[in-house]
N, C-alpha and C positions, 0 to 999 in steps of 0.2 A: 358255712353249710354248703356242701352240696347242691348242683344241679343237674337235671339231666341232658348232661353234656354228650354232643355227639349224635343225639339222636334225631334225624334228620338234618343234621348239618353237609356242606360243601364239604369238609373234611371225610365223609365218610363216604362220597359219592363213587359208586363204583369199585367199592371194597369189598368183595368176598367175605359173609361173617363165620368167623369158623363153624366147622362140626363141630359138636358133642365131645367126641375123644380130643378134643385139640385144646379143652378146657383147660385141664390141668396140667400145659403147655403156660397157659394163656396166664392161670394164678403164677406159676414158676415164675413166669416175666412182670407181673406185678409187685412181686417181691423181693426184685432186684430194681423197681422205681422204673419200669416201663408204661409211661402214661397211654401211649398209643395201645397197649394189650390193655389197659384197667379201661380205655374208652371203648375198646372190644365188649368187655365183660360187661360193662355198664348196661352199656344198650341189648346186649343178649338179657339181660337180668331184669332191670327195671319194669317191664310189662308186666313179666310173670310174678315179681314183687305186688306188683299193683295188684294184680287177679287174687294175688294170696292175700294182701291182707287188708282186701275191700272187703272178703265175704269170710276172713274170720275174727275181725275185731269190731267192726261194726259203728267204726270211729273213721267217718272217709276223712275228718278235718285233720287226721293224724298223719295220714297214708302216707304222702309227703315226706314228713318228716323222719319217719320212719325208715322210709326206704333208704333216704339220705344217709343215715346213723348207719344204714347195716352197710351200703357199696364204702362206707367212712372207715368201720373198721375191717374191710374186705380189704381195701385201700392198707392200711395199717398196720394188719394181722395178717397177711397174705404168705409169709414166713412160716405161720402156722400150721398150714394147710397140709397135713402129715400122708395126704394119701387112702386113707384108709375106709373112707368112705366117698361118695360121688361127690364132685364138687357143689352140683345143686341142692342137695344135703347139709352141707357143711352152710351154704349160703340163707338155706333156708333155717337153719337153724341157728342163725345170727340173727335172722328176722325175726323168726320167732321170741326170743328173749330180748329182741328190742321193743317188741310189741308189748310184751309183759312190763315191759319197764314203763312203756307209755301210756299203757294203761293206769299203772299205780298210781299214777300223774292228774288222772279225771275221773268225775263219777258219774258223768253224760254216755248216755247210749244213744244210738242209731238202729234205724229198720237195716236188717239184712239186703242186700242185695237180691235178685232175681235169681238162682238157681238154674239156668239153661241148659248145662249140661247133665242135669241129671233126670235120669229116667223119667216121665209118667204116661199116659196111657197113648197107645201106639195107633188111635183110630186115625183112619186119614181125613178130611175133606172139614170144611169149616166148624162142622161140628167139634169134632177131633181134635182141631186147634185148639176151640174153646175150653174141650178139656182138660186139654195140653197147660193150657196160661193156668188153669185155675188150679189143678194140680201143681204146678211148680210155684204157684204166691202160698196154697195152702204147706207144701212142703218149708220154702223158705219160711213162714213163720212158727210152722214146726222147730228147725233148726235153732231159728233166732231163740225159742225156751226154751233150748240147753244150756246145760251149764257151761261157763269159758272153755273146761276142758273137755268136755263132750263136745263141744261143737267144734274144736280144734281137730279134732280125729276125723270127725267123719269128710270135716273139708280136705286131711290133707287126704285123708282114701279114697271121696268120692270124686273129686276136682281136681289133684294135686295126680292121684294114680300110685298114691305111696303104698309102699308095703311095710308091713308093722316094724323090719329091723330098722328100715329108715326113719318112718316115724318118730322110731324111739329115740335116736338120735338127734333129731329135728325137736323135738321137745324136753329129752333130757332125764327120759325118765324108763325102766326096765321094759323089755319085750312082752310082756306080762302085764301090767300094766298100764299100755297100749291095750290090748287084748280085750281086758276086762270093761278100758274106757267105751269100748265100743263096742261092746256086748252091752251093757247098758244104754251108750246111748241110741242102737238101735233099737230094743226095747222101748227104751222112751217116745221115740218118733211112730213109733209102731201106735202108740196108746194115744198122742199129740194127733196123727192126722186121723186117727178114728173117730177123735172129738171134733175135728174141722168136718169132716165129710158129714158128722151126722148134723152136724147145726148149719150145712149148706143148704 
């Protein structure tokens, strides 16, 4: 298995990590068995693997494992990698179907994570904090009663920054589809945090 090589090693000290457009540079040389570019990609990747599928599987004992299997066949499949959409897409959606698969694997849940980036009430001064933390525990357990794919969409739209043709990509399923998942599931969250707020 994989580990996360590279990141913060001597090896890497004093290396420039590429831009964004230098990505799909970076897969090119991966797929010609350039270790030095996959331990580029690695450590660009791994974090934001981590962010993604701490808060939408809900399984941190998995994360790990996870991450390993998708930079494995990134590692493998890097050949495949036709262009056509962003490479973070493509990456993210090897995670995604790795997650699904390791889901199938267990029938344990976990609490969601903290939600920090996302929106709640703009007051300032300790007050404001306060309702800051309570809004974002009431919205995270909002989230956490979604369903797997409702709750897949809105993290990658609220957190991830995706827009629906990538999504749809990243999970595998029509533009459309996406669309409806999340017309729903805000709807849902809508009804979820009106029942938290009235029984606060």
């Amino acid at each position: 298995m994989l580990r996360r090589r590279g990141i913060g090693s001597d090896a890497s000290a004093g290396r420039l990590e590429p831009a964004p457009q230098d990505e799909v540079a970076l897969v090119r040389d991966v797929a010609r068995g350039d270790t030095a570019a996959f331990d580029a990609l690695f450590r660009r990747y791994v974090p934001r693997l981590i962010r993604f599928l701490g808060r939408s599987t809900r399984v941190p004992h998995l994360i790990d494992e996870i991450v390993n299997d998708t930079m494995l066949v990134v590692w493998r499949r890097a050949g495949t990698f036709n262009r056509g959409s962003k490479v973070s897409t493509w990456i993210l959606g090897i995670a995604s179907r790795r997650r699904l698969k390791a889901l199938a694997r267990v029938d344990d849940r976990t609490d969601a994570d903290d939600i920090g980036e996302m929106a709640g009430p703009a007051d300032s001064g300790p007050e404001g904090q306060f309702m800051r933390q309570d809004f974002h525990r009431q919205l995270s357990e909002a989230i956490d009663a979604l369903s797997e794919e409702h709750r897949q969409v809105v993290m990658l739209t609220c957190v991830e920054g995706r827009t629906y043709a990538e999504i749809a990509q990243i999970v595998g399923c029509p533009v459309n589809t996406v669309k409806t998942r999340m017309f729903h599931a805000r709807r849902r969250l809508k009804v979820l945090l009106a029942d938290r707020q009235r029984a606060a």
